[in-house]
N, C-alpha and C positions, 0 to 999 in steps of 0.2 A: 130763906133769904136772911133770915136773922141771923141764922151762925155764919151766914156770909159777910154781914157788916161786922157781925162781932173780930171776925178773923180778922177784918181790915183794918178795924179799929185798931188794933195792936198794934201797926205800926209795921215800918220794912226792918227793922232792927229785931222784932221777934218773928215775924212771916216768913222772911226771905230762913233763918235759921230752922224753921219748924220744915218749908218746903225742900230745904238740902239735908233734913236727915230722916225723911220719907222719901227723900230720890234715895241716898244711900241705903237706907234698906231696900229698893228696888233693886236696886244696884249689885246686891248681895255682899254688900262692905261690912254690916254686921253691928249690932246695939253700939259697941263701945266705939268704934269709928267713923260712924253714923253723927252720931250725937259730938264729937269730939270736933269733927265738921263745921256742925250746925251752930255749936256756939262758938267758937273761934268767927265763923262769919258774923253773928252775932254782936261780939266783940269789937271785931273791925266796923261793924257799921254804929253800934255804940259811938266809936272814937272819931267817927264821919261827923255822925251830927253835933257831939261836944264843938270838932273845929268850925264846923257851918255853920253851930252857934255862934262862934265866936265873929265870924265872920257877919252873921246876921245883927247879932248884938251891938255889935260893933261902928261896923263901915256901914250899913244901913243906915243907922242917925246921921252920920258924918255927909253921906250922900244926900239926904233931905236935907239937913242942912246948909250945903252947898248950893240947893239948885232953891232952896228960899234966899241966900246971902245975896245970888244974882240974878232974882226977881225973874227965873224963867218962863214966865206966864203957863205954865201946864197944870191945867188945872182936874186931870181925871188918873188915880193913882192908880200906879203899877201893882194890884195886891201878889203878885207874884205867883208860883205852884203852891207855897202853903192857902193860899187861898184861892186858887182852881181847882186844886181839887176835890177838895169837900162838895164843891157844885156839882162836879165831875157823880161821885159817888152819890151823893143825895136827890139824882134826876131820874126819870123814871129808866132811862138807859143804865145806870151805873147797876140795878140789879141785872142786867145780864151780861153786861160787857166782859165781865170776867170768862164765864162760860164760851159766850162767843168767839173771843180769842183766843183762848184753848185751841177750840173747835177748829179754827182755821190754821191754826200751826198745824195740830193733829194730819189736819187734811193734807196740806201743802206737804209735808214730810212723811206721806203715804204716796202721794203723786210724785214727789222727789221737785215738788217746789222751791223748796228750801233745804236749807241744811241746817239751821239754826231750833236750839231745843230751846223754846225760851221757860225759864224759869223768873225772870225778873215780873212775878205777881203784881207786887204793888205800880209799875211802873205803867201796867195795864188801863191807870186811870188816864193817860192820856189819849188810848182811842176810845174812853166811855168818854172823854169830854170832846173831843172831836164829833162824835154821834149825837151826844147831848146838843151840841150847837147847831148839826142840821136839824134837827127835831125841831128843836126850837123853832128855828126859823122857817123849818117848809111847813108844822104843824103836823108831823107824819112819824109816830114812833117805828114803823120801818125801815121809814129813809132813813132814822137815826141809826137802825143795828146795820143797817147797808152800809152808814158812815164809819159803823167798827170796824165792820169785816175788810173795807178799802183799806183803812190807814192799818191796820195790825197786818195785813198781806203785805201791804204797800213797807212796813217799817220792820218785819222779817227778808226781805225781798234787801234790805238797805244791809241788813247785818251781816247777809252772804256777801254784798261789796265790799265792804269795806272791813271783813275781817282777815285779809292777807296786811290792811294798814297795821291795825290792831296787834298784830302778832308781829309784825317786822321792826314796825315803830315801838310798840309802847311794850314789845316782850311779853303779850301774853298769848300765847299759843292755845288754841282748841276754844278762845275766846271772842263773842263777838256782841257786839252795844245795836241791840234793835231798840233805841231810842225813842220816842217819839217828838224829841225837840233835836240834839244832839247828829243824829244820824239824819232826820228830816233836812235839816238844814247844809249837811255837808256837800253833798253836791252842787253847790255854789262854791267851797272851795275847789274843787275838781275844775271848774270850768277856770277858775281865777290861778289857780295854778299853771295850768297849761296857757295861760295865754301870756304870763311873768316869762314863761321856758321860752319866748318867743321874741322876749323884749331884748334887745344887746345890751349890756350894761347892767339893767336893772335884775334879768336872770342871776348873775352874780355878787348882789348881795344878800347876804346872810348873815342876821342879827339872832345870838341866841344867850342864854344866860350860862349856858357853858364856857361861848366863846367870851363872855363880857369877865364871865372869872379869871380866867386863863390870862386874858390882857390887863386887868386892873388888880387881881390877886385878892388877898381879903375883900376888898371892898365889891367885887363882882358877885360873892357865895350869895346864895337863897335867901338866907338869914337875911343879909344884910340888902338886896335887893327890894324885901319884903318889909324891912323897917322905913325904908327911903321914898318906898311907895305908898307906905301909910301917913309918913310925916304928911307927906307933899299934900293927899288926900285931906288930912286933917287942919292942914294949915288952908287950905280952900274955901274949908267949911267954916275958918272964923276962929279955929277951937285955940281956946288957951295953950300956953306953952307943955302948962302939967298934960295934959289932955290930948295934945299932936304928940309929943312923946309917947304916952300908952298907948295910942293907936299903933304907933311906928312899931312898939313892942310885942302887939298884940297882932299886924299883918308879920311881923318875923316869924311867930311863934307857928303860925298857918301856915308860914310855905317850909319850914322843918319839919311840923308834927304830919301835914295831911300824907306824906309817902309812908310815914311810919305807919300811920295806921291802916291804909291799904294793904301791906304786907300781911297781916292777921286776912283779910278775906281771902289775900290770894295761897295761904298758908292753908286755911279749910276749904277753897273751893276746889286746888287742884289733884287731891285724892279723886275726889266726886266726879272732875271736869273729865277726870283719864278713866277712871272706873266705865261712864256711861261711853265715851268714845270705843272704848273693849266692847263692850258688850253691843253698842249699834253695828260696829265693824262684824263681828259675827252674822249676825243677822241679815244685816245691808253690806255683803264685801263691795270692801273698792271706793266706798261714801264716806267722806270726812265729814264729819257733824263738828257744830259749835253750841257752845254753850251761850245761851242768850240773858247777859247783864247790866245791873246799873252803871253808868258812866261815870259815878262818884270814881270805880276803877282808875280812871284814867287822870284823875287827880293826883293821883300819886307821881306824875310825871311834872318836874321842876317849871316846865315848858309852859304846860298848861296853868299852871297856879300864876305864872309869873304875867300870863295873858288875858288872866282873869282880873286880877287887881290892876293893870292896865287901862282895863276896859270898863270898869265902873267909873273915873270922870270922862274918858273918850263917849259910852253909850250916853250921858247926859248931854255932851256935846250934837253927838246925833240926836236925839228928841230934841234938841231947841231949833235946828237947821233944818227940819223937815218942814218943810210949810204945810200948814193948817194944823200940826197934830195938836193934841191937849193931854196927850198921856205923858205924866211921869213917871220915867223908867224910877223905881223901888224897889221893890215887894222882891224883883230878881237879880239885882244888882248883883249882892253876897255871893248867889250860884251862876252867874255868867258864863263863865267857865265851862256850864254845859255847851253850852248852848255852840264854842268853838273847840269843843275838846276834842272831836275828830277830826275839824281842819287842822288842828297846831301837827297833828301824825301825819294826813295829806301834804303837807310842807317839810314835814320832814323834824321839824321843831325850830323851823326859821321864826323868829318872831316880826320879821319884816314883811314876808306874807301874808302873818298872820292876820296882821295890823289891817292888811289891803280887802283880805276877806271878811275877816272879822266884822270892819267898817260897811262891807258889802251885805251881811248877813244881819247885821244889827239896823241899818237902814230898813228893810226889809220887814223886820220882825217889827220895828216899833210901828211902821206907814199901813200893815195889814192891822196890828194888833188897835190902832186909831180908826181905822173902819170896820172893826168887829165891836165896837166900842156897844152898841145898841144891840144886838143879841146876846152880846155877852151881859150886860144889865139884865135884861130879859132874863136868861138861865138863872141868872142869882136872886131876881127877884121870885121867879116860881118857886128856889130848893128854897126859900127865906135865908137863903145867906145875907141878903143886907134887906134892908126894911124903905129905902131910897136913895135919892143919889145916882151916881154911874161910877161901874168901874169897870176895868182892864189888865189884861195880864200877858207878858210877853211871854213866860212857856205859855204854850199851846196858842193861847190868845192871837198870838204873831204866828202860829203855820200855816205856810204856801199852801200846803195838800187841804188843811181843812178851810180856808178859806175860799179855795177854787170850789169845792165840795158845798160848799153853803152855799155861794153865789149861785150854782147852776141848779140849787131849785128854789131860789129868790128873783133873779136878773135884775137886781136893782142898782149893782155895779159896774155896767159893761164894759165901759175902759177900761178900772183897774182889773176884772177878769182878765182880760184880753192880755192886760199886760204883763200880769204875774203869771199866766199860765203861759206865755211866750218862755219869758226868763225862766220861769223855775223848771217847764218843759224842756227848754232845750237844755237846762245843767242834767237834768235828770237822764236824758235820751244820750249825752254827751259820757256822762256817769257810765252810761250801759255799755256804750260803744267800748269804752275806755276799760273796761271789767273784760268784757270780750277777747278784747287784743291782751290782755293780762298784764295791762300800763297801771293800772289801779295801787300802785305802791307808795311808799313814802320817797317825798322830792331826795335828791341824793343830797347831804348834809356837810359835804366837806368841800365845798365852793369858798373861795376868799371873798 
């Protein structure tokens, strides 16, 4: 178990690199192409976290700031994934989650459950903390590996969905986002999609940063998008003139660089992604496999960055309008973007439905992540991640699955059970039906 935290420790910038150049030598790609692989992915997620630093660095003050300038009464802070998951890892679940999720991919892709190879290691700590959180709260370290095994089935099971979006929308082919925030939550667009397809009128709008170039010329590009939306940001927050300016400079600089450096993963992964697709076809004729990734991927798409910074003062707007909450969205502001990066491909890259899902998913996430508010304290005071206080986190914090998962061996919520597990069941059951009939694609994108 030691060299197991030590791996972890490392970080997904050297893990995920070490794990695609021991698939390539499985692979029989070879030391030099192996390795060539490994760091190029590397590389690219190097240049992931430099811009999410910046991103964090950044628009995170500017967003506290903001929601102190207008005295939001939310008094239990969002510590975000950087601080879930150390909990995640530090419980007595997080030494076997890793193994366990193995284990049920393995299985599931021996039964021909899935088709997804998941290779995204570090992202595993979202069903150790999902398990951590039943533990917690039923007192039962099985119901907690019971809670891995549901959500990593349950969030492989999402990556066979929605990886025809994935490849159609966002152009990675043989690729798919078994999530556990990202993909968890997209079947809420599926349901919000098809019922837009229904509306006259409002079906045919389509707001996208492509189209906003195209009609307004320079001033529509990414760049410039991304400085407009950091001013706006920064001037919210109160900030000096020098100070909204940098900002404005410093969200341009995020929606240019983050495609650039996605290109480096998708440069080393798809030797690996095609090599293992060879070699499973052999074995398994007739079976398309996916390669199972981080969603940082999908940042590279203009769509999703531009729906990201969006949504960092819209999500503050939702926590103040939620009645009763006391969590302030923080800690996940900067990575938002997960959290709707597969709805913006469910749409097609409308950012008008984004808005309408988004809105839908981030209500959602903040109203569960405000009644997990007391086990989650709990978790963090067992790992000794805080010492007291309360706090909360919208990844994982805020999922439908693991909150349904707690309550039924708690029952101390029976409304909201009833009522999340209505909505999220029927996106989810709606999701299937929708895969089935092989509708599960991206909205069509040339609507006026």
């Amino acid at each position: 178990m030691n060299v197991l935290q030590y791996i972890l420790d490392l970080g997904p910038a050297v893990m995920l690199p070490a794990v695609i150049f021991v698939l390539g030598l499985l692979l029989r790609q070879g030391i030099g192409k192996s390795l060539r692989s490994g760091i190029t992915i590397g590389v690219g997620f190097v240049g992931i976290t430099l811009v999410i630093s910046l991103l964090t660095d950044n628009l995170g003050p500017a967003a506290q700031e903001m929601a102190e300038r207008f005295n939001l009464g939310l008094s239990i802070v969002d510590v975000g994934w950087p601080g879930a998951s150390p909990m995640a890892w530090a419980s007595n679940i997080g030494t076997v989650a890793i193994p366990v999720a193995i284990l049920v991919n393995v299985v599931m892709l021996l039964l021909k459950w899935t088709r997804v190879v998941n290779v995204d290691i570090w992202n595993i700590w979202h069903m150790a903390f999902a398990g951590a959180i039943v533990s917690t709260a039923s007192g039962s370290f099985w119901l907690g590996v019971l809670g891995v095994v549901i959500y990593a089935a349950f969030a492989y099971k999402l990556g066979d969905w929605f990886a025809p979006i994935i490849h159609k929308y966002n152009g990675l082919e043989g690729i798919s986002i078994p999530h556990g925030t990202g993909a968890i939550m997209a079947p809420i667009a599926v349901v919000t999609d098809a019922i837009i397809e229904k509306i006259p009128g409002l079906k045919n709008v389509n707001i996208n940063s492509d189209k906003i170039e195209n009609r307004l010329g320079p001033i529509g590009e990414p760049a410039i998008i991304g400085a407009i939306l950091g001013t706006v940001i920064g001037a919210l927050a109160g900030y000096e003139v020098s100070a909204i300016l940098q900002l404005g400079i410093q969200m341009a600089a995020v929606m240019l660089l983050m495609p650039t450096v996605v290109k480096f993963i998708m440069e080393g992964l798809m030797p690996i992604a095609e090599a293992a697709r060879e070699m499973l076809d052999k074995r398994f004729s007739g079976q398309d496999y996916y390669i199972g990734l981080d969603p940082a991927l999908l940042l590279g798409n203009s769509q999703v960055v531009a729906a990201s910074l969006i949504f960092v003062p819209l999500t503050l707007v939702i926590a103040i309008l939620i009645p009763g909450n006391e969590v302030l969205p923080f800690g996940d502001l900067a990575t938002i973007g997960f959290f709707i990066s597969i709805a913006v491909g469910i749409h097609g890259g409308n950012l008008f439905r984004t808005l309408i899902s988004g809105t839908l998913i981030m209500t959602m996430t903040i109203w569960i992540a405000n009644m997990m508010v007391g086990v989650h304290t709990q978790l963090a005071l067992n790992t000794g991640t805080i010492s007291g206080g309360q706090v909360a986190s919208l990844d994982q914090g805020g999922s439908p699955l693991q909150f349904i998962m707690t309550e039924l061996t708690t029952w101390q919520n029976l409304l909201p059970l009833i009522v999340v597990t209505a909505i999220y069941g029927f996106c989810v059951v709606f999701t299937i039906v929708q895969h089935k009939r092989g509708k599960l694609l991206p909205a069509e994108t040339d609507k006026n």
